[in-house]
Structure formats: structure tokens, C-alpha cells
C-alpha positions as a printed NumPy array, in Angstrom:
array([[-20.516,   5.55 ,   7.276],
       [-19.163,   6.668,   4.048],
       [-18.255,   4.878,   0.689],
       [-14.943,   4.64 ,  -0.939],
       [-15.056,   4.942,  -3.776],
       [-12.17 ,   3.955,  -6.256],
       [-10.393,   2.299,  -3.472],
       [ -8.757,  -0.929,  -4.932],
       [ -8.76 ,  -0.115,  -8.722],
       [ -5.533,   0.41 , -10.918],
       [ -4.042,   3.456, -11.154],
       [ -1.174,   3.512, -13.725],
       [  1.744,   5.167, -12.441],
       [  2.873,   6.894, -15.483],
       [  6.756,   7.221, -15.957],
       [  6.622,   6.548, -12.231],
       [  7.44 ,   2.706, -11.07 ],
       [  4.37 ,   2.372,  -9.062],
       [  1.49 ,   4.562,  -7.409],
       [ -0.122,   5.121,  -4.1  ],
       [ -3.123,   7.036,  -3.028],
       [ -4.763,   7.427,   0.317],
       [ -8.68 ,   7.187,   0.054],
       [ -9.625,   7.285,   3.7  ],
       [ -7.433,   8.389,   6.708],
       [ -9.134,   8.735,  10.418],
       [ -6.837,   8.517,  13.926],
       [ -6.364,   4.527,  14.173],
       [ -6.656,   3.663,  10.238],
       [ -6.131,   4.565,   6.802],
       [ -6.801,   3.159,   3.563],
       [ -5.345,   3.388,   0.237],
       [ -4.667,   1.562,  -3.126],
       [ -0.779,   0.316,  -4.111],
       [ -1.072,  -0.267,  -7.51 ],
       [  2.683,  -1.461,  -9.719],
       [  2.401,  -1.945, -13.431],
       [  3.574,  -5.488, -14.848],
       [  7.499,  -5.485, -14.281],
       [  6.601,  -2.313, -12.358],
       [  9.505,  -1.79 ,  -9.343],
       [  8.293,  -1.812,  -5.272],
       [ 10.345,   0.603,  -4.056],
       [  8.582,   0.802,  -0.483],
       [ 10.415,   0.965,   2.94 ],
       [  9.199,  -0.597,   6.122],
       [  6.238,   1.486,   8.061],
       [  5.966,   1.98 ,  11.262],
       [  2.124,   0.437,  11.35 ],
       [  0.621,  -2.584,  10.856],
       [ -0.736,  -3.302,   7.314],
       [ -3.061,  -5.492,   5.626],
       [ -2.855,  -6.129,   1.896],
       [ -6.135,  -7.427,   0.019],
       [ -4.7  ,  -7.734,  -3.864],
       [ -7.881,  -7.122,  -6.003],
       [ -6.309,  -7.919,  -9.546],
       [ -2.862,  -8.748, -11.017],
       [ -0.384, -10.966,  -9.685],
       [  2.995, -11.24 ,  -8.305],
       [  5.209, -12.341,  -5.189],
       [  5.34 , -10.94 ,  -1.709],
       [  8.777, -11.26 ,  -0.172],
       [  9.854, -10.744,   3.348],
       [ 12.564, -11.392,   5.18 ],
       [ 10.404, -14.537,   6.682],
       [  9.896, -15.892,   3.321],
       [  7.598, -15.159,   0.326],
       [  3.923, -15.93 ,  -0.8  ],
       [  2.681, -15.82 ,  -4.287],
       [ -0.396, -13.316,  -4.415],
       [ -3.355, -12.717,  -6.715],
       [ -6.806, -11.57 ,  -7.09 ],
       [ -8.237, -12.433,  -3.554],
       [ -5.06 , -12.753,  -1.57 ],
       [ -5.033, -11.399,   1.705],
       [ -1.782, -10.81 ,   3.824],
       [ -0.837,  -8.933,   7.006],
       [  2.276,  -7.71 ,   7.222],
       [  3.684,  -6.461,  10.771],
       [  5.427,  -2.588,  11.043],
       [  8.602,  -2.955,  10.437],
       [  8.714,  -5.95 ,   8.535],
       [ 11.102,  -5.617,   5.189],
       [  8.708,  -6.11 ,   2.736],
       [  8.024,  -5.727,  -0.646],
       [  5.97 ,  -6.964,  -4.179],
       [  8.621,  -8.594,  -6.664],
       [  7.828, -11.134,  -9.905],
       [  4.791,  -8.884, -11.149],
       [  3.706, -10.311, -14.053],
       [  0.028,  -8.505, -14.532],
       [ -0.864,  -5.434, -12.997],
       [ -0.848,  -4.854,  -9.175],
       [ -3.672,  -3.245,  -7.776],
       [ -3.828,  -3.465,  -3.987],
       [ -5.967,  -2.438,  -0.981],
       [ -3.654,  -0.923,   1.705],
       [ -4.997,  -0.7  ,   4.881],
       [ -2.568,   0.844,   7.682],
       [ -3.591,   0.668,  11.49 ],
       [ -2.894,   2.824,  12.916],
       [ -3.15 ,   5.533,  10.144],
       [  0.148,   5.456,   7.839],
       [  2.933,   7.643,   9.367],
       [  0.723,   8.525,  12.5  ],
       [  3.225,   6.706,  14.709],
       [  6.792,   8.666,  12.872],
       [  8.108,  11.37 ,  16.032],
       [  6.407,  14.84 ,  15.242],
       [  2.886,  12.959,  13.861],
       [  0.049,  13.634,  14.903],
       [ -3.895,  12.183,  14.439],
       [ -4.629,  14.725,  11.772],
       [ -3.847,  14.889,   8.276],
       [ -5.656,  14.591,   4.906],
       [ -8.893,  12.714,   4.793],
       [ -8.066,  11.392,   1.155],
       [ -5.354,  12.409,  -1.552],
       [ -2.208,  11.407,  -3.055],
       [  1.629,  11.134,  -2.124],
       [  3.256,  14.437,  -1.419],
       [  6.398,  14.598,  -3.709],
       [  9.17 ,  13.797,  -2.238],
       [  7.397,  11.006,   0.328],
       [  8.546,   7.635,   0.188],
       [  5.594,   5.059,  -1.61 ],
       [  3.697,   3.136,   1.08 ],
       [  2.284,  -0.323,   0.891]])
């Protein structure tokens, strides 16, 4: 067992459009918080895992290319990999609970299981959720 802690509370992204950081990451799942400031920019791509989004605070509009759903504190989505997807229309604060299954990137050629237990996006990565 083990508490995560911090997972699903705001992080401002600084100069930065938006801001993701892993919290947990074992073989088959990983969790992490998406979190894109009011008027904030998604610039996510599609992943190659499944994902679940819980939205813990803020508000906005999920769009895919099946339609969109307005979300808010309590929302819950699933979103398939490789679904075009991404948060538009954010008028408060996003902050979201990203989980991946299996773990985010662990199905890209060359992955493997490993990988950090917890930390931040290496520069240069594209932003997940």
C-alpha cells in the first residue's frame, strides 16, 4: 500500500501553459496530476494507453473527435489510447487526476516496465493527460 500524496492538487505551471507530474508509476499503471491554469492551453498528443480523468477542481470542456463533455469538480471520463483528445473552454483552474493503464509511455517501441516511481516531465517530453 502506499499513499499519494499531492496527487490531484493544482500545480501552477508558471510561464508554462499547463503542468504534469507523475506521482506513482508501477508496470500496468501510473498516476499523475494534469493541472492548466484558467485560459491555460492543452497542448497534449494522443497516448498510446488507456486513461482515466477524475477532475478534482476547476472547470472546462473535454473535446474529442467523438464529441465533447463539459467537466468539473467530480467528473470522471475515460478516454481510449489514441483518442484525439484534449481540455479546451477552461474557465477556473484545471486540476486533474491522470491515471494511465498501462503505465504512460510503457507501450512506445524501446519501453520498457521500469522507469521513475514518481517525478516530473523530462524537458523536452510532450505533456500527458
Amino acid at each position: 500500500m502506499r499513499l499519494i500524496e499531492g496527487a490531484g492538487e493544482f500545480t501552477s505551471p508558471g510561464s508554462a501553459p499547463n503542468h504534469y507530474v507523475e506521482q506513482l508509476r508501477v508496470a500496468d499503471l501510473s498516476v499523475g496530476t494534469y493541472s492548466i491554469p484558467a485560459s491555460g492551453l492543452d497542448d497534449q498528443t494522443p497516448h498510446s494507453e488507456d486513461e482515466v480523468y477524475v477532475v478534482r477542481s476547476g472547470r472546462g470542456r473535454l473535446v474529442t473527435d467523438q464529441g465533447s463533455v463539459a467537466v468539473e469538480p467530480g467528473s470522471v471520463v475515460y478516454v481510449p489510447a489514441g483518442q484525439v483528445h484534449r481540455f479546451t473552454d477552461i474557465e477556473e483552474d484545471l486540476a486533474i487526476l491522470v491515471l494511465f493503464a498501462p503505465a504512460y509511455k510503457s507501450r512506445q517501441p524501446g519501453a520498457g516496465a521500469g522507469g521513475p516511481q514518481a517525478g516530473g516531465r523530462r524537458a523536452g517530453e510532450p505533456q500527458p493527460g
